[in-house]
Structure formats: C-alpha cells, structure tokens
C-alpha positions in Angstrom: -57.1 3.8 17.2 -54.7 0.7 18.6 -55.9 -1.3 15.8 -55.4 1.3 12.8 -51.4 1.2 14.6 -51.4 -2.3 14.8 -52.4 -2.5 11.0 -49.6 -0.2 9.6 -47.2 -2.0 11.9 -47.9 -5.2 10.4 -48.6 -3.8 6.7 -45.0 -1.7 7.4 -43.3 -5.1 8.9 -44.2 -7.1 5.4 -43.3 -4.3 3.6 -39.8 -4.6 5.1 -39.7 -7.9 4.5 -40.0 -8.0 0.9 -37.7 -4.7 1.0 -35.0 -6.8 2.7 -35.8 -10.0 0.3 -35.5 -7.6 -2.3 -32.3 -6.6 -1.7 -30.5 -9.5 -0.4 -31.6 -11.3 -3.7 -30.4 -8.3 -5.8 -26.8 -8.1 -3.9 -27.0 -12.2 -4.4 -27.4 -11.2 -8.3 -24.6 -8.4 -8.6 -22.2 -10.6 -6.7 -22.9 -13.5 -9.1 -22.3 -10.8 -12.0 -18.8 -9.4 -10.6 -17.2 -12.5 -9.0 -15.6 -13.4 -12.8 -14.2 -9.6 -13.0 -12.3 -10.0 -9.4 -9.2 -12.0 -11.5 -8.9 -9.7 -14.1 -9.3 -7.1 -12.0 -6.2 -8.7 -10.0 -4.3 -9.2 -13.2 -4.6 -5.9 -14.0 -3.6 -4.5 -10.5 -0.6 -6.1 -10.9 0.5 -5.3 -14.7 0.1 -1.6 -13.6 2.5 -1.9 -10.3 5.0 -3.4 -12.5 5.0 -0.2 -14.6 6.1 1.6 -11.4 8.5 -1.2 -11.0 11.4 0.3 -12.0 11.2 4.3 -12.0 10.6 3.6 -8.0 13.4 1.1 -7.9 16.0 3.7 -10.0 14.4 6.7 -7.4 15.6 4.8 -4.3 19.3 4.3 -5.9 19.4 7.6 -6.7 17.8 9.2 -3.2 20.7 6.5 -1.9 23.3 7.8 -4.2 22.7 11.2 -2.8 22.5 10.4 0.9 26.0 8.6 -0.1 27.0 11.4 -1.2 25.9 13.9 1.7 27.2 11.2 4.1 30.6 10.8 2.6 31.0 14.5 3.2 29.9 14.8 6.8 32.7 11.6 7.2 35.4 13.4 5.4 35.0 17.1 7.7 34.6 14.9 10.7 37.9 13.0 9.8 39.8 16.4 9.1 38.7 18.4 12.0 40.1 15.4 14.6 36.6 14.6 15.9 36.4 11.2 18.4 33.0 10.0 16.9 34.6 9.4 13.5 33.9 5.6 13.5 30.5 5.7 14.5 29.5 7.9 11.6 31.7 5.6 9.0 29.1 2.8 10.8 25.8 4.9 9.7 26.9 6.3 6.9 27.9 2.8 5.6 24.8 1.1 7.2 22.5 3.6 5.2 24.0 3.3 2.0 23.4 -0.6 2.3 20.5 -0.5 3.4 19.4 1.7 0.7 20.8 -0.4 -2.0 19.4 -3.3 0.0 15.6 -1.7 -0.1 15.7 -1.4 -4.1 17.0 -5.1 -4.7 14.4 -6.4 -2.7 11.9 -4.0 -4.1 12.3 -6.1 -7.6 12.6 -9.3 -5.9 9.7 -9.0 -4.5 7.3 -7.6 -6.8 8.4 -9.6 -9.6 
C-alpha cells in the first residue's frame, strides 16, 4: 500500500512539474506577445486624459467662481453687521479663491 502512495506521489510530483513548465513557458510567450502593446497602450492613456483636459480644468474655475461668489457674500454681511473676525475671513476667502485658480493652472501645466 506505501508503495502504490509513493508511486502517485512521484507520478503527481512530475506531473506538476511539466504543469509548472507549462505554464511559466506559456506566461514567457504572452509576455513576449504584449510587451510591444504596453507603448501604445501608454500613448493612448494619455490622448484620452487630455480629452478631459480641459472640461475638468473649466469645472474647477467655475466651482472657484462660485465659492468666490459664496465667499464674497459671507465677507460683505460680516463687514455690515460690525463683526471683529472680518480680516480673517477676507484671508480665507482670498486664500481659496487663489488657490482655486492656482489648482486649474497647474492642472494644464502639468498634464500637458
């Protein structure tokens, strides 16, 4: 009975083997086969996030023109009702807006 194991172990072990040599070579093959495509497939990456280029780029001014917008008000009821912490908003409001504006420009400098 110990030998009839010790038979399918070793027929099972070769058989694993070639399984394993089997694959490795195949992987070796469909590597070889795709390497070429990895370039264009890098070229094309990038032609389609320069579609998106600049509708994202014109979203961020416009999100920043709003926030503008939003902040400019808060500034202006803060100012009128004689509130102490007027210059500390005028800081983040301002801040914001540049920043925004700052996020798009780089956006484009970046990507293209």
């Amino acid at each position: 009975m110990k030998q009839v194991f010790k038979n399918l172990k070793t027929k099972a072990g070769r058989i694993n083997k070639k399984a394993a040599g089997f694959l490795a070579i195949a992987l070796l093959m469909a590597n070889a086969s795709f390497a070429g495509s990895g370039v264009a497939g890098v070229g094309a990456g990038t032609s389609e996030l320069a579609k998106y280029l600049a509708p994202v780029s014109s979203l961020i001014l416009a999100i920043g023109a709003i926030v503008g917008l939003v902040g400019g008000v808060r500034v202006y009821i803060k100012w009128n009702s004689g509130d102490q912490d007027v210059n500390k908003e005028i800081m983040g409001w301002m801040g914001s807006c540049i920043f925004l504006v700052l996020v798009s420009v780089v956006i484009k400098a970046f990507f293209v």
